[in-house]
N, C-alpha and C positions, 0 to 999 in steps of 0.2 A: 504494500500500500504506500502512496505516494503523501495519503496526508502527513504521515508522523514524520517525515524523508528530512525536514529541515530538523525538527527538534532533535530528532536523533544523532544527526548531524555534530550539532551545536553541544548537546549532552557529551558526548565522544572528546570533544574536541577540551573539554576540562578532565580530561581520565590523563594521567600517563600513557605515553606510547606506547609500552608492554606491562600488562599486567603483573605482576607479582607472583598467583598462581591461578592455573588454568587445566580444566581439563572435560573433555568429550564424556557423556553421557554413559553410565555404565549400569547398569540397575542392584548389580554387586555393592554400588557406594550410595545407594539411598540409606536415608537416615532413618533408624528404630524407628515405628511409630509410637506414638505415647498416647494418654487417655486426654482426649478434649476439654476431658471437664478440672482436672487437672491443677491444685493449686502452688505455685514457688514461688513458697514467701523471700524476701528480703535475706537473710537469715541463711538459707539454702544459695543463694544467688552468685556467682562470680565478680561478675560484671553487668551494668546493662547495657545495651549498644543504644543509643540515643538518650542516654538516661542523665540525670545531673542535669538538664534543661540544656544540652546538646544536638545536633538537628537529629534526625530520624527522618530522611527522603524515603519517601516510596512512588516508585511512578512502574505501571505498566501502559507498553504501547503497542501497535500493530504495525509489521513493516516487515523490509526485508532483511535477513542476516546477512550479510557476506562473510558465513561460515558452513561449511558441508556439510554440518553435525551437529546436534544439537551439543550445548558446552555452556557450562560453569564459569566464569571470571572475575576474581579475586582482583580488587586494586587497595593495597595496603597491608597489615595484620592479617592474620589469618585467626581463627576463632583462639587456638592453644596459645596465641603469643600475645594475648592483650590480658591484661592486668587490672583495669579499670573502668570504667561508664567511656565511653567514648562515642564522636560524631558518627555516624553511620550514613548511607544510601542503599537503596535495594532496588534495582533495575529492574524490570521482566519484560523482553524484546518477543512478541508472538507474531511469526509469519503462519499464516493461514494459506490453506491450500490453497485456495481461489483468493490470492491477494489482488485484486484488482478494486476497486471504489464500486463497480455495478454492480458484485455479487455477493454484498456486503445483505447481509441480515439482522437485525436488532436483538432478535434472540441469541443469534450466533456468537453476540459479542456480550449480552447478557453471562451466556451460559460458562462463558469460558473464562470471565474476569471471577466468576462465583466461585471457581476452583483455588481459587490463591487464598480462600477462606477456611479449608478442608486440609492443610497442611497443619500436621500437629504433630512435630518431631519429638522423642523423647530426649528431656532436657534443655528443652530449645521453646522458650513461652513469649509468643506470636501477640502483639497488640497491634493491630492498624484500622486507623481511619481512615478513609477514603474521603472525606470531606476534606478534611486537615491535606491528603498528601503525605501523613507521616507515618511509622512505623517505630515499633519500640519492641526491643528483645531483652526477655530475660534470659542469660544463659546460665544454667546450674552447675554446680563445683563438682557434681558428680558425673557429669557430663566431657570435661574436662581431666577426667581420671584416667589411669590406666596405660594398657600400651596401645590403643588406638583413639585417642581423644575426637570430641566432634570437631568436625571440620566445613566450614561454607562449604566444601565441595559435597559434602554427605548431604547437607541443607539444600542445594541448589538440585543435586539428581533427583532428590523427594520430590521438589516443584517440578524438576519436568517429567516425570513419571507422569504426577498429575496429570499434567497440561495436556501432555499427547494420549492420555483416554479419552481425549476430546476427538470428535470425528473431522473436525475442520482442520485440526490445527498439525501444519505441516513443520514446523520447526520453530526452536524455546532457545534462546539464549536468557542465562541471568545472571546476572553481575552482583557480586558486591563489594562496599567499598566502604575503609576505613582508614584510609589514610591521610595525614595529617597536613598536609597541603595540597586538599581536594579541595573547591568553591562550591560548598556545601549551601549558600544563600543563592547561586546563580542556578545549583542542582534543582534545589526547590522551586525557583521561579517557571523552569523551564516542567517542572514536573507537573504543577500548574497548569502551564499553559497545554500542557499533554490530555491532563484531563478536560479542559473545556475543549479540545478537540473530540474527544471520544465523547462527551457528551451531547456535541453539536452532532456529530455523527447520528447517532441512540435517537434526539431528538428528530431529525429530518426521515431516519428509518420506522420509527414509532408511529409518527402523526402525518407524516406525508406532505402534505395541505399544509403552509405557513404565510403567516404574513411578514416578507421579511422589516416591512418599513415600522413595523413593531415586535418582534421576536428580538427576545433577550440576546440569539446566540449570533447574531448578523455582527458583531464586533470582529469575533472570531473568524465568523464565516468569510467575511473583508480581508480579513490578513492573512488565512491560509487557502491557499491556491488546493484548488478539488472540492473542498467543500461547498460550495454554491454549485458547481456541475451536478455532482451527488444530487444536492435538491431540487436542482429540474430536471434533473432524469427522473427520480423516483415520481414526481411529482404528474412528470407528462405519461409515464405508465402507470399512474392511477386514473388520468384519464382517458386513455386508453381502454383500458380496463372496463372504465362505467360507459364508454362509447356503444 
């Protein structure tokens, strides 16, 4: 998909050249699952990753990878090597089979943001808003134990397991990142600006029929390039349709 094409871009372009660690898809390195209902108090905790009033990015997008495989990507710490509440990011790049703007469905993209909600690693306690754009982890000391500690990489193959039970979705990159000279305020703006895209999206696939010279999402729709197409396409095969 062409809408997320600049943000993605621009997101990219505040990472490091080469990640720290990286690795393709193995379903051997998904993370224990743990009980949802599940509580880790303070007390039990490591660290938090957004924690201490630290950002906590979360942005998932639609678009294309330019990677052959689905893959994990670390930029900073790795879970074993951080010591305290630190700033975090959590990317999730979803190309869909039919990435193209006209065979875009609203459930489609319902169904598959809903899954990021269904991860519940053992020792790894998941808060995010989707309003906000943030995300907050608790990680527990037991977790952290042993000779094979958790690792983003165990975190990230659990998300794309996920993801690809989805029937649409043709490849998962996800990133994360805790490094200490990442622009974690331009992260967030941009992650922002991701979700009024997917929202303007939702909207135009939802209701069809807008008035753009009063619809909240025409700001958006003005500044990224495909979404006004989107809504007269959709808009003229609904009339079509009642033809």
């Amino acid at each position: 998909m062409k809408l997320f094409h600049d943000v993605l871009q621009q997101m990219r372009a505040l990472l490091p050249e080469q990640p720290a660690l990286s690795a393709a898809y193995r379903s051997d390195l998904c993370a224990e699952s743990g009980d949802k209902n599940a509580i880790l108090f303070r007390s039990d905790t490591a660290y938090e990753l957004g924690g201490s009033g630290k950002p906590g990015v979360s942005s998932v997008l639609f678009g294309e990878i330019d990677a052959s495989q689905d893959e994990v990507l670390v930029y900073g710490k790795d879970l074993c090597e951080l010591t305290q509440d630190t700033a975090f990011a959590h990317l999730t790049i979803v190309q869909l089979k039919e990435h193209s703007e006209e065979d875009l469905r609203y459930e489609q993209l319902k169904e598959i943001g809903f899954r990021l909600f269904q991860l519940y690693p053992e020792g790894y306690h998941i808060r995010v808003s989707p309003s906000a754009g943030r995300e907050q982890v608790r990680v527990a000391k037991s977790a952290l134990q042993g000779a094979f500690p958790l690792s983003f990489i165990n975190i990230g193959c659990s998300l794309i397991r996920l993801l690809r039970e989805h029937e649409d979705v043709a490849r998962v990159q996800t990133v994360f990142i805790t490094g200490e000279n990442v622009d974690y305020a331009a992260l967030a703006a941009l992650a922002r600006k991701a979700k009024s895209i997917t929202e303007a999206v939702q909207h135009t696939l939802q209701f069809g029929e807008l008035d753009c010279a009063s619809c909240k999402m025409k700001p958006i729709c003005d500044e990224v390039e495909g979404l006004r197409e989107l809504h007269m396409k959709k808009e003229k095969e609904k009339q079509n349709h009642g033809a």
